[in-house]
Backbone as JSON Lines, residues from 0, in Angstrom:
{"i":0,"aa":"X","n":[-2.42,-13.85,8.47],"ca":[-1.85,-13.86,7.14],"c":[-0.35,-13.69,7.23]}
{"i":1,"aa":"X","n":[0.61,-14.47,6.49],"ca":[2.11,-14.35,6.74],"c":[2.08,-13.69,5.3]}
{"i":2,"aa":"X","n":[3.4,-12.74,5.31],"ca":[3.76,-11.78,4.5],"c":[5.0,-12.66,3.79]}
{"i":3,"aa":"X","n":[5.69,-13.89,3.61],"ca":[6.81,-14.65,3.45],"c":[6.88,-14.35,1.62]}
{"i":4,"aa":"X","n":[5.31,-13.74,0.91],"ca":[5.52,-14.0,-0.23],"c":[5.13,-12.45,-0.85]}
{"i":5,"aa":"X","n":[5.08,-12.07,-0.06],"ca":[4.34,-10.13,-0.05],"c":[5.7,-9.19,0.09]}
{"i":6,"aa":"X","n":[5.44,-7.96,-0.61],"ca":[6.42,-7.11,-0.63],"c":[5.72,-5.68,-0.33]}
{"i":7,"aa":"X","n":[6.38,-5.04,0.63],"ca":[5.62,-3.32,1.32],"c":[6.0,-2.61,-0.42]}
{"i":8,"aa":"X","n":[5.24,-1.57,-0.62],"ca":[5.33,-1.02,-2.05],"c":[5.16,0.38,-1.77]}
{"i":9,"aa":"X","n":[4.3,0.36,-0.85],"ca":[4.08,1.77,-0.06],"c":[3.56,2.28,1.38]}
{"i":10,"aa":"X","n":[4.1,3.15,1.93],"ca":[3.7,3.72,3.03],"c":[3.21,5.25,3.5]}
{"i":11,"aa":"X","n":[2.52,5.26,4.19],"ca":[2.0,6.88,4.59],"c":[1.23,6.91,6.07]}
{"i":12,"aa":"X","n":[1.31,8.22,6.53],"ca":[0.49,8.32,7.41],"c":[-0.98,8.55,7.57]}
{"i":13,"aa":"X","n":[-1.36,8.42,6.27],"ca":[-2.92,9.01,5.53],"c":[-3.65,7.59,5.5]}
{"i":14,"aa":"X","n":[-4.37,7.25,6.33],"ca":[-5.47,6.13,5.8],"c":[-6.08,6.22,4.27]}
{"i":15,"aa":"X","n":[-6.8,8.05,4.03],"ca":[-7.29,7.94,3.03],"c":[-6.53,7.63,1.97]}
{"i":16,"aa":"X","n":[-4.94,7.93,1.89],"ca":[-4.08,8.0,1.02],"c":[-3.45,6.31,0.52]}
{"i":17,"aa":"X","n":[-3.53,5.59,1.59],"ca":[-3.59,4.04,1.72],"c":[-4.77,3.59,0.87]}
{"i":18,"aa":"X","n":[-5.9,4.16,0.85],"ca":[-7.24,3.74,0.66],"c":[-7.31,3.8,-0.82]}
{"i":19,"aa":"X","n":[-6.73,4.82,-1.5],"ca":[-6.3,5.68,-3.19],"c":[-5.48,4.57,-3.6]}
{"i":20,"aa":"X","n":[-4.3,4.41,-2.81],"ca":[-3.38,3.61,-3.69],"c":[-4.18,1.94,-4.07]}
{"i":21,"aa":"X","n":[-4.87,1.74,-2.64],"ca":[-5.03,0.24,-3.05],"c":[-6.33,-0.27,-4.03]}
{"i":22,"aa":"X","n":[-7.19,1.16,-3.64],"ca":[-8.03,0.99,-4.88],"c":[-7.65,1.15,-6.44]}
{"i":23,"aa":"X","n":[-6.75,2.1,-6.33],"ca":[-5.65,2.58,-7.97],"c":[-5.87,0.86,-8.67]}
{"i":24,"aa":"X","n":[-4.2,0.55,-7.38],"ca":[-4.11,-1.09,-7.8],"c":[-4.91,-2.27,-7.98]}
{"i":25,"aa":"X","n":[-6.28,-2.18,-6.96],"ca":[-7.09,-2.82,-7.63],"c":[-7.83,-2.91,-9.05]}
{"i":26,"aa":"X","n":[-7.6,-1.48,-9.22],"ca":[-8.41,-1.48,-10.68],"c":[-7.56,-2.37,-11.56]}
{"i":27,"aa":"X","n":[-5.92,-1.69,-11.53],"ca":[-5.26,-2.48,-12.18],"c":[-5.0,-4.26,-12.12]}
{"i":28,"aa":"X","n":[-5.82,-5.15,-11.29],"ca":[-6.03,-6.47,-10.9],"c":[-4.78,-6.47,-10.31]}
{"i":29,"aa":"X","n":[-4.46,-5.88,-9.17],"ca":[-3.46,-6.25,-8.18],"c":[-4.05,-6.89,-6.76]}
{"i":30,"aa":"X","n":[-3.67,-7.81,-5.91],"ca":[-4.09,-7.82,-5.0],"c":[-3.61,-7.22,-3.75]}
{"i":31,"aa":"X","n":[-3.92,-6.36,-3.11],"ca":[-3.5,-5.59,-2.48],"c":[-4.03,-5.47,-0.78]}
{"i":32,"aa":"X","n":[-2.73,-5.53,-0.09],"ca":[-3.42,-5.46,1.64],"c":[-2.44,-4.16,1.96]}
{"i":33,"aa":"X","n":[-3.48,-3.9,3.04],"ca":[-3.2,-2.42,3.36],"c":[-2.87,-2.83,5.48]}
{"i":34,"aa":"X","n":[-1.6,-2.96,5.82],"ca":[-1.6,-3.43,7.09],"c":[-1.47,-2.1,8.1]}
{"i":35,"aa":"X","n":[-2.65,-1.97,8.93],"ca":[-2.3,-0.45,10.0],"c":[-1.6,-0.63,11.27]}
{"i":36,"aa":"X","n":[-0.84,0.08,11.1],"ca":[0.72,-0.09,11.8],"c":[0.53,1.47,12.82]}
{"i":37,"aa":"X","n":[-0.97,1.86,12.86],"ca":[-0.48,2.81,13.66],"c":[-1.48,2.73,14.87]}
{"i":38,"aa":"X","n":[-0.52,3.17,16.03],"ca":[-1.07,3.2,17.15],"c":[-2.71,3.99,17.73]}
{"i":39,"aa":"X","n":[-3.33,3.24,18.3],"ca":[-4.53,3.63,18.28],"c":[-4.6,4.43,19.0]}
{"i":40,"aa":"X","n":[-3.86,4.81,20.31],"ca":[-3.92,5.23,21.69],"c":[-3.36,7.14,21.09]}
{"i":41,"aa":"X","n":[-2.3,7.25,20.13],"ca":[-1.85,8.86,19.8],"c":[-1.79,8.57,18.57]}
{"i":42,"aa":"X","n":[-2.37,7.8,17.73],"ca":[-2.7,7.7,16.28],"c":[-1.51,8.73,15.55]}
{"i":43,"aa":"X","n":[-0.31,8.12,15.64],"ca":[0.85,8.05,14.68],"c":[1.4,6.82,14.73]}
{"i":44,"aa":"X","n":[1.99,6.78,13.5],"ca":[2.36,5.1,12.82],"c":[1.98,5.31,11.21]}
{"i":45,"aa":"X","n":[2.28,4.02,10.69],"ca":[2.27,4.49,9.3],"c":[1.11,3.26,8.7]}
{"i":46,"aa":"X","n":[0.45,3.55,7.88],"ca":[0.08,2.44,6.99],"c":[0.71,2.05,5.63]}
{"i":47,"aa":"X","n":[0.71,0.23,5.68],"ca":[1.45,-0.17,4.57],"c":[0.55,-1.43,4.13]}
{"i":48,"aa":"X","n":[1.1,-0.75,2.55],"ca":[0.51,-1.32,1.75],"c":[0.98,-2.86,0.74]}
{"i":49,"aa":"X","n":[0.82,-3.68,0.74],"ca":[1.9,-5.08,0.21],"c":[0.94,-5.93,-1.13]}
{"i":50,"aa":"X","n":[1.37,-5.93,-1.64],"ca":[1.26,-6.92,-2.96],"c":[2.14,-8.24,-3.23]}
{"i":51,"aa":"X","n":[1.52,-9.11,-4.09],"ca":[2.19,-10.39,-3.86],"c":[3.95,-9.89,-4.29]}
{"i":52,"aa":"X","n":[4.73,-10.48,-4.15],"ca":[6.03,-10.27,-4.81],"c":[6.19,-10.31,-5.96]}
{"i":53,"aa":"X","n":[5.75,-11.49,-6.82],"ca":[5.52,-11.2,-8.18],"c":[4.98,-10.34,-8.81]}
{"i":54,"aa":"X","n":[4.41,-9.21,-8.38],"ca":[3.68,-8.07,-8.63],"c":[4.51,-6.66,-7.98]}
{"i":55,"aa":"X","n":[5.5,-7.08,-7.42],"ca":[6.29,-5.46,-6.68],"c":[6.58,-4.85,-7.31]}
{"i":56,"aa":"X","n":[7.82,-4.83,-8.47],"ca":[8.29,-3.74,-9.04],"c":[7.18,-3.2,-10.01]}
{"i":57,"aa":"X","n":[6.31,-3.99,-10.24],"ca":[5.0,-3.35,-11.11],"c":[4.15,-2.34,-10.65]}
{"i":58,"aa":"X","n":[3.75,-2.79,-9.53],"ca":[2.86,-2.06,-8.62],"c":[3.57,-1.06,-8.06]}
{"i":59,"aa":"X","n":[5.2,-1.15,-7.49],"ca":[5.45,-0.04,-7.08],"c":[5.9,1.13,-8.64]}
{"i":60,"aa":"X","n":[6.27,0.94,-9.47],"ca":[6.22,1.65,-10.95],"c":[5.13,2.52,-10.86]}
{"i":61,"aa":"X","n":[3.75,1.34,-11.25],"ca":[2.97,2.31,-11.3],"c":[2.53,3.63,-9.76]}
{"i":62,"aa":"X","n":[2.62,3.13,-8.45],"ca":[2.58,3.99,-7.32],"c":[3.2,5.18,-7.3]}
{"i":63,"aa":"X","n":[4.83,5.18,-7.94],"ca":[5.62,6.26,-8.3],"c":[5.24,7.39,-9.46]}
{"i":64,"aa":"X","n":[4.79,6.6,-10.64],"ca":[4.2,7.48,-11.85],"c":[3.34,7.8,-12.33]}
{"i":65,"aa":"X","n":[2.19,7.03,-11.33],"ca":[0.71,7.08,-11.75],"c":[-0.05,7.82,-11.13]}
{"i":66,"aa":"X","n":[0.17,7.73,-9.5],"ca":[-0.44,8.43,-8.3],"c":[0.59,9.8,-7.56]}
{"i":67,"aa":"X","n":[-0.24,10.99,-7.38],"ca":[0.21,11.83,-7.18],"c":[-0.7,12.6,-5.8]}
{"i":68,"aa":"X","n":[-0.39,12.87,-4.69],"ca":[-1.09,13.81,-3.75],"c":[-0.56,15.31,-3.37]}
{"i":69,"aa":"X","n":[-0.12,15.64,-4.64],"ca":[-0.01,17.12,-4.64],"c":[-0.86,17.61,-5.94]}
């Protein structure tokens, strides 16, 4: 899959926390890929999450004001 039309919206070191956001956005009919960027061998790295571009500043809006892990 090439990313040429996708924008990163969010990142973390939490799979489950990857897993929250992209289901959030799915509800909201976003399409959403979650790419794991972290090393398997000492499992640090980050996961990121991308939506089409036409959908970034939306999706990241709602990521900032909607979703909270505290």
């Amino acid at each position: 899959m090439v990313f040429d039309n996708w924008e990163k919206i969010f990142e973390t070191s939490f799979q489950h926390r990857a897993e929250i956001v992209r289901e959030y956005l799915e509800q909201q009919s976003f399409s959403v890929v979650i790419m794991n960027k972290q090393d398997s061998s000492y499992h640090f790295g980050k996961y990121e999450l991308y939506v089409p571009l036409k959908d970034a500043i939306i999706a990241k809006t709602i990521v900032e004001n909607e979703i909270s892990f505290e």
